[in-house]
C-alpha positions in Angstrom: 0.0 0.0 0.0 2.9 2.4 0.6 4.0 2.0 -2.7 0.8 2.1 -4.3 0.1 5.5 -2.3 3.6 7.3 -3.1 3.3 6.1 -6.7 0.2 7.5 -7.4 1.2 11.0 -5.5 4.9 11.1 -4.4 4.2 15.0 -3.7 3.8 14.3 0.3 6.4 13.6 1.8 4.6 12.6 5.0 3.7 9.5 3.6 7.4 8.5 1.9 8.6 9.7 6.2 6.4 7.3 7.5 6.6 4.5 5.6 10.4 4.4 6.3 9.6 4.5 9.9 7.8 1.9 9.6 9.7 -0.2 7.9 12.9 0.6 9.4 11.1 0.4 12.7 8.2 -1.8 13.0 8.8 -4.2 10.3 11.9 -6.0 12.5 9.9 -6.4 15.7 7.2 -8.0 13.7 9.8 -10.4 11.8 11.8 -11.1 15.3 8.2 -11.9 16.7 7.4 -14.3 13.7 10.6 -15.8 14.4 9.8 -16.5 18.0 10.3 -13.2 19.9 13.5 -11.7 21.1 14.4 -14.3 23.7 14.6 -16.7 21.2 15.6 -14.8 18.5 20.0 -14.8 18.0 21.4 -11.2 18.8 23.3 -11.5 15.2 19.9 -12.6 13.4 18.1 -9.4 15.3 20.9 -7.1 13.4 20.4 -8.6 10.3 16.8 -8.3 10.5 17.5 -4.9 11.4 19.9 -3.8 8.5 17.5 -5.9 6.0 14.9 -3.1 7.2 17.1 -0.2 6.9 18.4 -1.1 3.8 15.1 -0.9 2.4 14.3 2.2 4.8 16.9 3.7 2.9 15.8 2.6 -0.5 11.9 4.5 0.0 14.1 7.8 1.6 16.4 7.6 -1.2 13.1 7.3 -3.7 11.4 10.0 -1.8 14.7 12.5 -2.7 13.9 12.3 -6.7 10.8 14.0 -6.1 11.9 16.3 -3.1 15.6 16.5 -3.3 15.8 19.3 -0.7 13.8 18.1 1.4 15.4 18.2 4.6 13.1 15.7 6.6 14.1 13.0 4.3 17.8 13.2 4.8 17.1 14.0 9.0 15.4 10.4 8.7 18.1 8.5 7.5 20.3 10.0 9.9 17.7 9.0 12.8 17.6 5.7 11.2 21.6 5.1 11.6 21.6 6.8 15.0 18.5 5.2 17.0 18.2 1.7 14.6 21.3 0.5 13.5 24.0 2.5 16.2 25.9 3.7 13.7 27.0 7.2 14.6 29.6 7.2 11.8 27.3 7.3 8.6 24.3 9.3 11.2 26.8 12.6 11.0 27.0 12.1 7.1 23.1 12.4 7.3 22.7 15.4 9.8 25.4 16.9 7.8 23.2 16.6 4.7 20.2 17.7 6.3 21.8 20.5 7.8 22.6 21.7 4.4 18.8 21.8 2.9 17.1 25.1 2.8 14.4 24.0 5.4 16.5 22.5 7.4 15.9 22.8 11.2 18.5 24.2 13.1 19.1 21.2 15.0 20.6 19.4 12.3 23.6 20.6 12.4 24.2 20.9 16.1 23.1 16.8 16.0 26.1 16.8 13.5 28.8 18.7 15.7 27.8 16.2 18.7 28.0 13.2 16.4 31.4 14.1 15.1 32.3 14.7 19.3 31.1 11.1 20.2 34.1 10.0 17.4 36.6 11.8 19.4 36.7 14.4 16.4 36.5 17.0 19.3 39.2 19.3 16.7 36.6 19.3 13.8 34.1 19.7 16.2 35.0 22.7 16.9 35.9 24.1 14.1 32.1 23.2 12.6 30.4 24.7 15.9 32.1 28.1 15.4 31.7 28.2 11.8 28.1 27.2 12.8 27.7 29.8 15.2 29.0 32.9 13.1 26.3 31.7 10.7 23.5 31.3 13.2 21.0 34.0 13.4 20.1 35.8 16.7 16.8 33.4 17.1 15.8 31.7 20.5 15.3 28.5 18.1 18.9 28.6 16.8 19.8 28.1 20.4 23.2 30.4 19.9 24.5 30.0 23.7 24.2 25.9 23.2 26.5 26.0 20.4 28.7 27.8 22.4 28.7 26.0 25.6 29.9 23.2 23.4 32.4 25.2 21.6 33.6 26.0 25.1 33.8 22.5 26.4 35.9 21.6 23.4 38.4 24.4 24.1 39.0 23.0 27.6 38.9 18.8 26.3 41.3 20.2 23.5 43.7 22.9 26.0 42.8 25.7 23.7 45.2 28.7 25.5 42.9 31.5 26.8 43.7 33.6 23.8 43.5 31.7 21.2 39.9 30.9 22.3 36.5 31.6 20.2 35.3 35.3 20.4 31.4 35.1 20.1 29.7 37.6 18.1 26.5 39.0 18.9 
């Protein structure tokens, strides 16, 4: 049905979201429960249920891109996908980074992106994003400027940035 509805109006992009939840989602606890429920069910087999699903999670999001290419939900989702599904917060940055890059894109995309690149000890290009980021932020309460620069800040410490040398915050 997912397919029937996109193909005959691919214009929403609610229903191209969703149905990648869904089957990224929802699809591997209804195949671990067909095969006998998580108990029973081998760790390694869960996984591979799990990529199976993403893989064609991934496929509908990729589809979904021809007819909305900047879109920014779309790429947001497969970043969530790599992040909450699979644990991959390697190819999750690549995603936010993506997303961040849209013209609609929410401004929490690319903070997502500066902590995912953090969590791989890539605390140096890190920072360099987040004050990049934050010159480019506008003065909006949704841009959330003073958490981009408490993390800018942490970083300096974690990476002995000397007093002087240290990130000078434009208002």
């Amino acid at each position: 049905l997912i397919r029937l509805v996109t193909t005959l109006d691919p214009r929403p992009d609610f229903f191209w979201i969703n149905a990648a939840r869904m089957t990224a989602y929802d699809v591997p606890n209804w195949r671990i429960r067909e095969e006998g429920g998580y108990d029973a069910v081998p760790e390694i087999r869960q996984q591979a249920i799990d990529r199976e699903q993403a893989e064609q999670a991934f496929a509908m999001l990729e589809r979904a891109r021809e007819f909305h290419p900047t879109k920014a939900a779309l790429y947001l989702e497969a970043g969530q996908i790599y992040l909450n599904r699979l644990k991959d917060p390697v190819n999750a940055a690549i995603w936010f980074l993506k997303a961040s890059e849209q013209p609609d894109a929410p401004y929490y995309a690319a903070r997502i992106y500066g902590e995912l690149l953090r969590r791989q000890g890539k605390d140096a290009e890190a920072y360099t994003f987040l004050k990049d980021l934050h010159h480019s932020l506008p003065n909006d309460p949704y841009a959330q400027k003073n958490i981009i620069l408490e993390r800018i800040r942490e970083l300096e410490k974690e990476l002995k940035i000397p007093v002087w040398n240290r990130f000078a915050a434009q208002n």
